[in-house]
C-alpha positions in Angstrom: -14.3 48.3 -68.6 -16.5 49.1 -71.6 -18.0 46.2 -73.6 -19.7 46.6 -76.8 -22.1 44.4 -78.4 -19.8 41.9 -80.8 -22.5 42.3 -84.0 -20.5 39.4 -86.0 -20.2 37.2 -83.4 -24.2 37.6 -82.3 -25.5 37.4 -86.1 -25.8 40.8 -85.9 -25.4 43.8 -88.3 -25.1 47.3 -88.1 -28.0 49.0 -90.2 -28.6 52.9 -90.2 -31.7 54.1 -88.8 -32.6 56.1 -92.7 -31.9 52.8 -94.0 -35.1 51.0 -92.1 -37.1 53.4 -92.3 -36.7 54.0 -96.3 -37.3 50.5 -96.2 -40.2 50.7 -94.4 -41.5 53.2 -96.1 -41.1 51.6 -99.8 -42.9 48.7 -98.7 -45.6 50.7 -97.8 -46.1 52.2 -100.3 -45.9 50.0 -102.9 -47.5 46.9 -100.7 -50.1 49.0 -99.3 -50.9 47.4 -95.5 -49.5 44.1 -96.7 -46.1 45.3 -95.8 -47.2 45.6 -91.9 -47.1 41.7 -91.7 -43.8 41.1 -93.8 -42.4 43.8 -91.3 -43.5 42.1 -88.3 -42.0 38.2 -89.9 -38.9 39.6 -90.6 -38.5 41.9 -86.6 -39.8 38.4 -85.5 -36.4 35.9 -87.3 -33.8 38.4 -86.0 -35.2 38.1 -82.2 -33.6 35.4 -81.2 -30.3 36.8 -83.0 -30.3 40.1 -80.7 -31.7 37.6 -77.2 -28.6 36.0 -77.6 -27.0 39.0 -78.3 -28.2 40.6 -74.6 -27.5 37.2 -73.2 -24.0 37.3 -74.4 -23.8 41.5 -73.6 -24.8 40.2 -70.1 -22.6 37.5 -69.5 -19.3 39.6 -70.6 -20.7 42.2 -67.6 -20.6 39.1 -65.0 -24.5 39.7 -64.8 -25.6 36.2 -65.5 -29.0 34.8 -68.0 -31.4 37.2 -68.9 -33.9 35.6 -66.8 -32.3 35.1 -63.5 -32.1 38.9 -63.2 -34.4 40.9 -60.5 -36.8 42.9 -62.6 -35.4 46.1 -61.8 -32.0 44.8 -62.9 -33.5 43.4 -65.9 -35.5 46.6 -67.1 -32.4 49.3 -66.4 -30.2 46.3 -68.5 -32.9 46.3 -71.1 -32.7 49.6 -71.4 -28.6 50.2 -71.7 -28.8 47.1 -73.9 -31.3 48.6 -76.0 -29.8 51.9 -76.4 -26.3 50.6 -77.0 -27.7 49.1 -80.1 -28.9 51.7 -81.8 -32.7 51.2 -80.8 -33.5 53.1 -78.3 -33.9 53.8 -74.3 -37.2 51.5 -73.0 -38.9 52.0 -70.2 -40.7 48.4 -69.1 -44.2 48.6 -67.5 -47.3 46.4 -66.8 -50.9 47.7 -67.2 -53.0 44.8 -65.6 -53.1 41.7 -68.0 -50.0 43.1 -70.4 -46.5 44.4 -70.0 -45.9 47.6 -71.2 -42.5 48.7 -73.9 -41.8 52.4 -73.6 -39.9 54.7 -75.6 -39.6 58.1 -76.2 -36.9 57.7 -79.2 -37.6 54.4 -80.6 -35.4 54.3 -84.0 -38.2 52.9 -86.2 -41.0 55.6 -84.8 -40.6 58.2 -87.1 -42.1 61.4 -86.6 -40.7 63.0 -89.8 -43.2 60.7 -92.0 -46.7 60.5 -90.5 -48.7 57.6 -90.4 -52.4 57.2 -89.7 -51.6 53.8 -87.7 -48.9 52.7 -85.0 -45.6 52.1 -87.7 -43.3 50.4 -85.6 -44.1 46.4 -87.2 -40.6 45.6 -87.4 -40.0 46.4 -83.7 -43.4 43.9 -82.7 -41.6 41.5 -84.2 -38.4 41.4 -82.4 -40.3 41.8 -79.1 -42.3 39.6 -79.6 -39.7 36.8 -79.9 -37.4 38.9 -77.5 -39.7 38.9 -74.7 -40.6 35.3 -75.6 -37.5 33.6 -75.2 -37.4 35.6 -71.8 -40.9 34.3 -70.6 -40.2 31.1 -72.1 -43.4 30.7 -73.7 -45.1 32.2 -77.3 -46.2 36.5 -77.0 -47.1 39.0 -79.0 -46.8 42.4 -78.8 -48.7 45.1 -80.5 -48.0 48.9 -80.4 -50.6 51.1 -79.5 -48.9 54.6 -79.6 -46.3 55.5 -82.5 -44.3 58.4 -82.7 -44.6 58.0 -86.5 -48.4 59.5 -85.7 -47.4 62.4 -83.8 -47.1 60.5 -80.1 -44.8 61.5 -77.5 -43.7 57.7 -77.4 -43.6 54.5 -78.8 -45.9 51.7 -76.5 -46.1 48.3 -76.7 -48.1 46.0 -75.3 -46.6 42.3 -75.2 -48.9 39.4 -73.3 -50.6 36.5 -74.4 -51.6 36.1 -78.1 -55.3 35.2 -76.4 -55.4 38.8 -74.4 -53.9 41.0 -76.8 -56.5 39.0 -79.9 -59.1 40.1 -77.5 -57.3 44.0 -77.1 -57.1 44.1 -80.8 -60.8 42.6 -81.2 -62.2 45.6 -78.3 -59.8 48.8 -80.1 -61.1 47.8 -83.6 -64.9 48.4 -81.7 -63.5 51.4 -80.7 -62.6 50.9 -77.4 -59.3 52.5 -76.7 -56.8 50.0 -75.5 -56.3 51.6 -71.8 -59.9 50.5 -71.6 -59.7 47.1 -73.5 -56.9 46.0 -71.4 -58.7 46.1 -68.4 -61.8 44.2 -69.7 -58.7 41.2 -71.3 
């Protein structure tokens, strides 16, 4: 038996794709790098929405709270959840002090309109809470490849906001994060 994602019923809304990214887009350009952290506050008040929303979508599958599943069970529902939204297939990873986000067709990485920086704000946001009412503690997440700058993927980083202020602090020194991570 199929079970959708009840978007009413989680405080959820269907929005197109072209719709966030126009939006994204406008407040770029007419609030300049000021828009990246009204992006991020706004990805970061609809997390707990769309955790509830998997937590529910898992419950009406008989698969139990978010975090009482296995990892593998957690990272292939992730995924399916993910996808079933609208957002995208993930691919969950860990690179020494951080866990890793993958995606190869993220909806708000958008190759079409280049950007010189990672673009995907909105999404940090919603991980960061996401992933933060999993571990039960405050994260951040930061993306460190975009699609909207000619990557194959999106990537996120998600870990403490100590380690990934000290990531942030080593790539603006030009360290590239592979390499900060490890010294974090």
């Amino acid at each position: 038996m199929t079970h959708s994602i009840d978007l009413p019923g989680n405080a959820l809304l269907a929005m197109t794709r072209d719709s966030l990214l126009a939006l994204r887009a406008a407040l770029f350009r007419d609030l300049g790098p000021n828009a990246a952290s009204l992006l991020q506050e706004a990805g970061f008040a609809g997390g707990g929405a769309l955790y509830d929303a998997f937590a529910g979508w898992l419950d009406a599958r008989g698969l139990g709270a978010p975090e009482n599943l296995a990892a593998a069970d957690f990272a292939s529902r992730a995924t399916e959840f993910f996808r079933d939204a609208g957002w995208g297939s993930i691919t969950l990873g860990a690179m020494d002090s951080v866990a890793t986000i993958d995606s190869s067709d993220w909806a708000e990485g958008d190759p079409a309109n280049p950007m010189e920086f990672p673009g995907c704000y909105y999404t940090s946001g919603v991980l960061a809470d996401f992933f933060g009412r999993l571990a039960g503690e405050s994260l951040s997440v930061m993306e460190v490849e975009c699609r909207s700058m000619g990557a194959d993927r999106c990537r996120f980083l998600v870990g403490s906001g100590e380690v990934m202020q000290r990531v942030y602090d080593e790539m603006g020194n030009g360290v590239p994060y592979e390499e900060a991570v490890k010294t974090s």
